[in-house]
N, C-alpha and C positions, 0 to 999 in steps of 0.2 A: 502971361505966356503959357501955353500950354504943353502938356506934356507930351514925351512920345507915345506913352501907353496912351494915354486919352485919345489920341490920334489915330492909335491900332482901334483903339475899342469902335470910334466912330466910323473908321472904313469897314470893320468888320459888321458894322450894324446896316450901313448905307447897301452894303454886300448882301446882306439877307433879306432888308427889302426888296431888293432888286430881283432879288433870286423868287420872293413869294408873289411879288406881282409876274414874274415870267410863268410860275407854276399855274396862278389864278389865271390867267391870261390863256394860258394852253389848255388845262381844264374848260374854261369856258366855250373857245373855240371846237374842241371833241365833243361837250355836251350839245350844240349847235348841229353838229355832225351827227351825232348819234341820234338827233329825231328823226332823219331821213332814212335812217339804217336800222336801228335797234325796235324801235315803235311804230312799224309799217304795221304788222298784223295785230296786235293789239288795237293801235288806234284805229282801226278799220271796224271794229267790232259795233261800231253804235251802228252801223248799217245794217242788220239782222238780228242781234241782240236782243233788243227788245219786241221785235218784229214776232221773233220765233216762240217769248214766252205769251201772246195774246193774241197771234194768227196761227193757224193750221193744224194738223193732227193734231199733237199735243198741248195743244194751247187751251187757255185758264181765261174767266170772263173776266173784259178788262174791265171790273166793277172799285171802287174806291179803296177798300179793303187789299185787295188782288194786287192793285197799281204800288200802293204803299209797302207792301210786304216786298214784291218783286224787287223794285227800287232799294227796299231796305237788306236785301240778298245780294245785290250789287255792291251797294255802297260797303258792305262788311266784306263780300270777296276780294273788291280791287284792296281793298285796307289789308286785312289779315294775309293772304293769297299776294298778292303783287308788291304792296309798301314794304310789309314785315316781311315774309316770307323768302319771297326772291330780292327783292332790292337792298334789302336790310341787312338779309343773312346768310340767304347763298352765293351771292356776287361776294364773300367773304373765302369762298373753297375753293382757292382757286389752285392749279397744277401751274406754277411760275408765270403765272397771270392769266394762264388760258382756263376758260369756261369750257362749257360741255358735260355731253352726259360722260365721254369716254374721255376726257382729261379727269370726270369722278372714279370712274373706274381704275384707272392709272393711278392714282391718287393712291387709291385703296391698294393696289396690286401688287406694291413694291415688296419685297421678297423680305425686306426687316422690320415688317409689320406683323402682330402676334396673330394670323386671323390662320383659320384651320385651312386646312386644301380644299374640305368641301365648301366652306363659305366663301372660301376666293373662286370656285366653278359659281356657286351661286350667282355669286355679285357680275361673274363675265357674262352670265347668260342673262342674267338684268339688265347688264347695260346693252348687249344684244336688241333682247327683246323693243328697252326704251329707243335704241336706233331706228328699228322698224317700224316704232309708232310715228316719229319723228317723220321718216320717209310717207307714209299713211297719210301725216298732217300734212305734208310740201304736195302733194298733191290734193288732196280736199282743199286749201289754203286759196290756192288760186282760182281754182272754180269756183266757191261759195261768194269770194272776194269779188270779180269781175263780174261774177251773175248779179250780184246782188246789186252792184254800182248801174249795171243796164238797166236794172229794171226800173230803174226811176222812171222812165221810160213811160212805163206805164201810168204812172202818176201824172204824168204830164197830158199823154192822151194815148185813151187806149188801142188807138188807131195802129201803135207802136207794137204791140203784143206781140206779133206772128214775125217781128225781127228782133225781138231780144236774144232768143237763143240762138241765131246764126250768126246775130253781130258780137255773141260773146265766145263765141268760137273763132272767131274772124281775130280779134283780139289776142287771144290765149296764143294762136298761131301767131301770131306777129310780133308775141312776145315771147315765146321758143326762140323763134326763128333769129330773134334778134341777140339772142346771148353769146353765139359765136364772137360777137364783136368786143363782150365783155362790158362789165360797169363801170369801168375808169374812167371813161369821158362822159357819161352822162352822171356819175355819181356826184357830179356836184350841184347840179339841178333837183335831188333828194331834198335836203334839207329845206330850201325856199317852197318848195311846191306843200311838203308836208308841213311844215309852221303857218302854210297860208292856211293850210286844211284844220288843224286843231286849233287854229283860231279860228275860222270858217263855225266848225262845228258848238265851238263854245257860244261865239255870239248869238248864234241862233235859238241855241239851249237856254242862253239866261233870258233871251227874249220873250220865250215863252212861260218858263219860272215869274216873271214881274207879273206876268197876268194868274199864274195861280203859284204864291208863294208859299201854300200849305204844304206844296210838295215836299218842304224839306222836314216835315215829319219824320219823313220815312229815315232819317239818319238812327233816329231811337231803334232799336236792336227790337224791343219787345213786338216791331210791326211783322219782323220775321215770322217770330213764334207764332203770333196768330196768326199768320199767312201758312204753316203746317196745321196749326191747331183746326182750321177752318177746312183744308184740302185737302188734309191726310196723305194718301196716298200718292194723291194726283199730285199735289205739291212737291213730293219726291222726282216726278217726272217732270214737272217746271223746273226741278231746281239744274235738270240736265241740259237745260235753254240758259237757264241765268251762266253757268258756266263760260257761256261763249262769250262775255264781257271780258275773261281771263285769260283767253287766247294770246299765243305770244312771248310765254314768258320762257319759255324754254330757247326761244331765238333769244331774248334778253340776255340770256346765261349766256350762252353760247358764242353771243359779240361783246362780253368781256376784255377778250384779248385787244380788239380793235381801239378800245375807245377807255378801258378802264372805270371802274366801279362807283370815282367820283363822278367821272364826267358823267354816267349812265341817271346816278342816282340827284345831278344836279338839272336835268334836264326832262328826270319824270317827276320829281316832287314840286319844281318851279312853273313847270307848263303844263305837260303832258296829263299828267294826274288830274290837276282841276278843269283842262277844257275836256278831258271824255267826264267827269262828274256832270259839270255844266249839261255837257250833251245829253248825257242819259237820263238828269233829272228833268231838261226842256221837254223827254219825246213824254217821262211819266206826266209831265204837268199838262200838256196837249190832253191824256186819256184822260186825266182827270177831268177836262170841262169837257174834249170830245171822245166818247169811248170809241166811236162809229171810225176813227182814223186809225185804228190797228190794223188794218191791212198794209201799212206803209209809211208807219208814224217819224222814221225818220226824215223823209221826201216832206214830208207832209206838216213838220216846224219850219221849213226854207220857204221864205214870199218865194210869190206866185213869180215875179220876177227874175228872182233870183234861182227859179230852177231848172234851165240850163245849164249855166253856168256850173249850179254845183254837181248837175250829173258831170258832168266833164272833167271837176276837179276829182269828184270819189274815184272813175275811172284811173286816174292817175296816180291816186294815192293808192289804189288796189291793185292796179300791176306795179307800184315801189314795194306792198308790202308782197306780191308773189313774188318779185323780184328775190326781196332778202329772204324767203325758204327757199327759193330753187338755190341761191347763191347757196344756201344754207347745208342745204343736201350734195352739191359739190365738195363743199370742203367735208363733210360725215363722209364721201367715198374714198374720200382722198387720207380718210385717217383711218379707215375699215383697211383700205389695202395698205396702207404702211404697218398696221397693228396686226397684219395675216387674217386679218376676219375676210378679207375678198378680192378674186385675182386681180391683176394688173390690169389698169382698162388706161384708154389714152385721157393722157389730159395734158390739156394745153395751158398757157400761161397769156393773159391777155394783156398782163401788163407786165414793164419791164423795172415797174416802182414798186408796186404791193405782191409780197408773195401771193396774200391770197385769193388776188382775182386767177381764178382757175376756171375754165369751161372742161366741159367733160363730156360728148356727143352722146352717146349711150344711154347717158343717165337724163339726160336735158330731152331726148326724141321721146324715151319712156313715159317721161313724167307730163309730156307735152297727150303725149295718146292717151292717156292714163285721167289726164284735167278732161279731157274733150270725151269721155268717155262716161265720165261722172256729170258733166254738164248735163250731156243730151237721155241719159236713164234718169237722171234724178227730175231736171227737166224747169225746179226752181229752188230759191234759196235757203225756202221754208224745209224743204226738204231733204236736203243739203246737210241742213244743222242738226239733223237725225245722227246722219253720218259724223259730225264734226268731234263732237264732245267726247268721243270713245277713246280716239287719239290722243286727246289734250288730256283727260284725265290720266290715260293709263299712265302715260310720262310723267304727268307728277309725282304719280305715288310714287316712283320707282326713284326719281329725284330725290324726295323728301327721305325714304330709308336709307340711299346713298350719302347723304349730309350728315343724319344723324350716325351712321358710322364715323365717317371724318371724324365730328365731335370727338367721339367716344375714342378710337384707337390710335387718330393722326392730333390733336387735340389734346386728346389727354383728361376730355370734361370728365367731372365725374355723372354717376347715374341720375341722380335726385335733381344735376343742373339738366339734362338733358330731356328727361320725363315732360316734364312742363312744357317744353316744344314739340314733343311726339306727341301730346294729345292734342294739342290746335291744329297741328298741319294736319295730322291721319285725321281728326275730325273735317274737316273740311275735303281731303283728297276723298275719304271714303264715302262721306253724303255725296260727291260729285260721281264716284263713281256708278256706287247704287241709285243715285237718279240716271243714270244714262244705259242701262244694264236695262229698262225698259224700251230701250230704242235702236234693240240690236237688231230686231226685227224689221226695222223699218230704212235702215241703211249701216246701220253701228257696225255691222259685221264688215262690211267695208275695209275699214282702218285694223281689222283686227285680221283678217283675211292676206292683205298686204304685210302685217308685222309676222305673222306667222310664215310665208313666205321667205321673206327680208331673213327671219331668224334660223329658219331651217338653210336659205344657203351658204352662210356664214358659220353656222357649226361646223356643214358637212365642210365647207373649206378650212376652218380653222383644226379641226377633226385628220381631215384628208392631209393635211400639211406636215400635222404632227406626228404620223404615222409613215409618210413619206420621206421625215426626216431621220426618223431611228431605220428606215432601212437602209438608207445611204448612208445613216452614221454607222451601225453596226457592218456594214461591207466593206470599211474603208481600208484602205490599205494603212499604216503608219506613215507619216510624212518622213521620220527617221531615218526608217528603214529604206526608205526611198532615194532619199539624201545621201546614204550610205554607200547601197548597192550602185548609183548614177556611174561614181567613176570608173568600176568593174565594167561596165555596159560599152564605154566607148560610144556613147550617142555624139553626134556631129550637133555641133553647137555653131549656130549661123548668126550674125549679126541682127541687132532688132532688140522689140522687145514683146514678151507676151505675156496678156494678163488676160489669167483663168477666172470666169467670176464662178465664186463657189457658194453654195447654201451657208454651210456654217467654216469658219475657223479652225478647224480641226479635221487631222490626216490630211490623205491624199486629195484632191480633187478627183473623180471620176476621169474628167473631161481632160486633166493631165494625162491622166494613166493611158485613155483610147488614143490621144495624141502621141505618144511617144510609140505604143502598140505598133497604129498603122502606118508614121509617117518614117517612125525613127530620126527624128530631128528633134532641138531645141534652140529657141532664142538664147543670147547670152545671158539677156535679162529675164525672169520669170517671176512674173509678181503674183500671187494667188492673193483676189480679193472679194471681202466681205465685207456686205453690208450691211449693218443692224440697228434697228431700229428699236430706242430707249422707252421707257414709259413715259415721257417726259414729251412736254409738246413743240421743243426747237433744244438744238444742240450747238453751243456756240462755236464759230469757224475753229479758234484755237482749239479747242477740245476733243475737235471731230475726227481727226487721223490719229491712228496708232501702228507706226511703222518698226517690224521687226526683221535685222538682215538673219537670214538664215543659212548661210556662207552658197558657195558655187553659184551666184549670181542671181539666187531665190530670195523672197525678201514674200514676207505676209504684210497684208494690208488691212488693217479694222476700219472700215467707214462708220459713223455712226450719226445717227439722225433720226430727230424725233419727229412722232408721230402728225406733225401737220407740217411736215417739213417733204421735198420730193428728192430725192438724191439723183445728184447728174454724174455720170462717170467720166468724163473730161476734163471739168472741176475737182475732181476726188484729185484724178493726177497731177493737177496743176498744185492742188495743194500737198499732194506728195512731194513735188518735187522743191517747195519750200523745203520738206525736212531732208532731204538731201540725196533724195532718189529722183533723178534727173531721165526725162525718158525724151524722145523723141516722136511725138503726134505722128508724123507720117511714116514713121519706122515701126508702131506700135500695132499688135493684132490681138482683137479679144476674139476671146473664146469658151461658147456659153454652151450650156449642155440644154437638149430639150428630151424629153423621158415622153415613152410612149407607156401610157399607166395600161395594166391588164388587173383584172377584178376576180383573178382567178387564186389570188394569194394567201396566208395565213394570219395578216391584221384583224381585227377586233370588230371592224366595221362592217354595218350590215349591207348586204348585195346592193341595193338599189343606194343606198348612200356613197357607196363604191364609184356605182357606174355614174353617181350625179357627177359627183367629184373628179372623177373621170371627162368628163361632158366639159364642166367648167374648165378644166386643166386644157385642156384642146383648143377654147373660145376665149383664154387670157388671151390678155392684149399683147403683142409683138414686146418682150425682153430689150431688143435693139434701140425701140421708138421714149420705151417706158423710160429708160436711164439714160437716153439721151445721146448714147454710141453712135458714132458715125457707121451707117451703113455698109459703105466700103473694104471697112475692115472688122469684119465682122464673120467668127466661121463656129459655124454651130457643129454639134458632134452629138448624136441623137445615142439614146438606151433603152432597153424597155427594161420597167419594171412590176414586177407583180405586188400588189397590197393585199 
């Protein structure tokens, strides 16, 4: 007979299997998920890739020597670059499991970190700067993608020519057009359509490897070195084409939070990884017996049969991979205006399950004129990939020195463990860079024109904000004194409730002060609320109110909410009124200030960053719309102020 412990120990064993098959099981199911989401733009890349480094401007003869180095530049980037680099080691940084360049930044920002003031400006305007590039890519992303998918097109018969570029604008619009509805119902059509595609592209690859299986020489490292030692120069400017096999990997980061680091890293080392290898070593094995198919050597490993069909699939799999940057750059705006880097713009919630399907009109028309714009000046995809690499590069490096901080101050590594990954990554971010650093001419300035842009209106707002806030702070009245002198005043105090939403926590509200000014009245209830948002990228419901009575019917309110998080003002109350400040929805009246800025003031900021910031402050989105306030009750009380 057995015993009772025996008995314990067996349930508890039976218990933790059950618990590792539910874990393996959910892992599995996310990694499934995350090919349709996480490896759209990566996996897209065998479609110009190779294309770019053996056809057009900068392109190298695709002679045996050439095929094998290029192939062997690949094989070591997706390795060092994608396996190590990002899968291995940055899906490790995470800000309470969110990715991102600005969950790095956060990361690094927190106030009990030893780092100086000027290296925390540093690090804000790096991650700036890498947002812009980012924004750069979401738009190059989908044109090079969808152009490149038509142009099969051509391959098929060139009769097609004189419609590829209107039917890839035709597309692009139809795929703007279509994000109002959001990705929640089609987002489950992702994953089948791209597994069909990275097995698509693999079988095709090894089909052409079986007929030349030398190709896999090129794994040997030393085909590289002679692939410089032979091109020199020019080699440097190939290696800015090989880059675009590495595309992607900052979306990788980035959909951490979705899918988590197992499931990411179970579903590129098991699939993802060997069918784009496959791929890219099928198109070198094609150049190797035919050189003369560099003009479209992806097209050009698919039988003759089979190449409808797979223009149809690429097409698909290129608007899932624009899909996840546009998605991409929604949530990057959604976390710039909760982080003060950019005003309030509307955004909508498309779904009532996933925070973060968010559309965002603004941002989605922009980047819609912005694709169509780049289509029809660059005109094909060769040329395109001029443009591409400036973007992708510049974000990594910016990545890579981000990480290596973690390490060091969030981490704790010491130097001597750290050294040893700052020379593989910067050796590889830097040769990518200065190979592309030839190609600024040719469209690179593009991506770098856009980030500068991106990054100049985000100072001047984050700039503008911060100067806007020490003048309100330093005008304020004391809330005390306020508090104090009330019942000397005899103000009429009416039934209801009214909540002041205020910038910061501290004193008076402005928007109380003009209200008592002109009306001489007061609710019973007066709630002054603020809301703030954490370094941290979600804020759990218990945690998010901080309710203080302040006697005579005043009561301060803290909302707080992280940075990929939208704060509703409706919701604040409901959850105020768990802690026991009880209001009444249709008794209730906010009351928000809107400041007429003048650039005629004694701040810090120069004239024209003045009047930008100015400009912007005018073209924020509606306060009322952004937080979710019922319109009706809703009474603005305007001020001018000078900066």
């Amino acid at each position: 007979m057995s015993s009772p412990s025996s008995e314990n120990d067996a349930d508890i064993e039976s218990h933790e299997k059950h618990r590792h098959e539910w874990l393996n099981k959910k892992v599995f199911l996310l990694a499934i998920g995350s090919i349709g989401i996480v490896f759209g733009d990566i996996g897209t890349s065998p479609l110009y890739a190779i294309k770019a480094c053996f056809y057009g401007k900068h392109s190298i003869n695709p002679d045996t020597t050439n095929i094998l180095g290029v192939l062997s530049l690949i094989f070591w980037s997706m390795v060092i670059v994608v396996s190590i680099k990002y899968v291995s080691c940055i899906l490790t940084a995470d800000n309470k499991g969110e990715g991102g360049i600005f969950a790095l930044v956060s990361l690094l920002n927190k106030p009990d970190k030893s780092l100086s003031r000027f290296l925390r400006y540093i690090l804000l305007l790096a991650g700036i700067v890498g947002a812009g590039l980012l924004y750069g890519d979401g738009v190059i992303t989908p044109a090079i993608s969808v152009l490149s998918a038509i142009e099969g097109l051509e391959v098929a018969t060139k009769a097609a020519t004189p419609f590829v570029l209107p039917l890839t604008c035709i597309i692009l619009i139809l795929l703007f057009s279509l994000q109002r509805r959001g990705t929640a119902r089609i987002g489950n059509l992702f994953a089948p359509i791209m597994m069909l595609w990275f097995l698509s592209i693999g079988i095709f690859g090894i089909l052409q490897i079986i007929h030349e299986p030398s190709v896999f020489y090129a794994i040997n490292p030393l085909y590289a070195f002679d692939f410089f030692a032979n091109n020199r120069l020019h080699g440097m400017v190939v290696l800015g084409s090989v880059v675009l096999c590495i595309t992607g990997c900052e979306a990788l980061y980035a959909d951490l939070g979705h899918f988590g680091r197992g499931a990411i890293r179970l579903s590129w080392f098991s699939f993802v990884f060997p069918a784009l290898l496959c791929n890219y070593f099928g198109q070198g094995a094609l150049l190797l017996g035919q050189p003369e198919m560099n003009v479209n050597p992806f097209y050009n490993i698919v039988p003759a049969a089979m190449l409808y069909p797979m223009i149809g699939l690429s097409t698909a799999a290129t608007v899932i991979a624009s899909q996840a940057l546009i998605s991409g750059a929604f949530s990057l705006t959604q976390q710039a205006v909760q982080l003060g880097f950019y005003p309030r713009v509307r955004i909508i919630h498309t779904s009532s399950e996933m925070q973060g399907q968010i559309y965002i009109p603004s941002v989605n028309y922009a980047l819609m004129v912005a694709c169509i714009v780049m289509v029809i000046g660059f005109k094909e995809s060769g040329a395109l990939a001029g443009a591409y690499g400036i973007a992708v590069t510049g974000t990594m490096i910016i990545t890579t020195v981000l990480y290596l901080l973690v390490l060091v101050h969030i981490r704790n590594w010491p130097f001597w463990k750290v050294i040893p990954l700052l020379a593989i990554f910067l050796a590889f971010d830097i040769a990518y860079i200065i190979g592309n650093t030839f190609k600024i001419a040719d469209g690179g300035w593009v991506p770098i024109f856009i980030a500068a842009i991106i990054a100049t209106a985000m100072t001047t707002w984050k700039k503008g904000r911060t100067e806007l806030y020490k003048n309100l702070i330093g005008s304020r009245f004391p809330l005390e004194s306020f508090l104090a002198e009330l019942p000397k005043s005899h103000i009429l105090r009416v039934p209801g409730t009214a909540v002041f939403m205020t910038l910061s926590p501290v004193g008076t509200p402005p928007t109380l002060l003009h209200h008592v000014k002109h009306n001489h009245v007061l609710h019973e209830k007066v709630v002054l609320l603020s809301i703030i948002t954490t370094d941290t990228p979600t804020v759990p419901a218990g945690e998010r109110i901080k309710l203080t009575d302040l006697g005579q019917g005043f009561y301060r309110v803290e909302a707080f909410f992280g940075f990929m998080q939208k704060p509703n003002v409706p919701q604040i109350m409901k959850i105020v009124a768990q802690h026991g400040l009880v209001t009444d929805p249709m008794a209730t009246t906010f009351y928000l200030g809107r400041e007429t800025l003048l650039t005629s003031g004694k701040s810090k900021m120069m004239r024209w960053r003045k009047a930008f910031f100015a400009f912007m402050s005018r073209n924020a989105g509606n306060p009322t719309f952004y937080f979710g306030i019922p319109a009706n009750r809703v009474v603005e009380l305007g001020s001018q102020i000078e900066l």
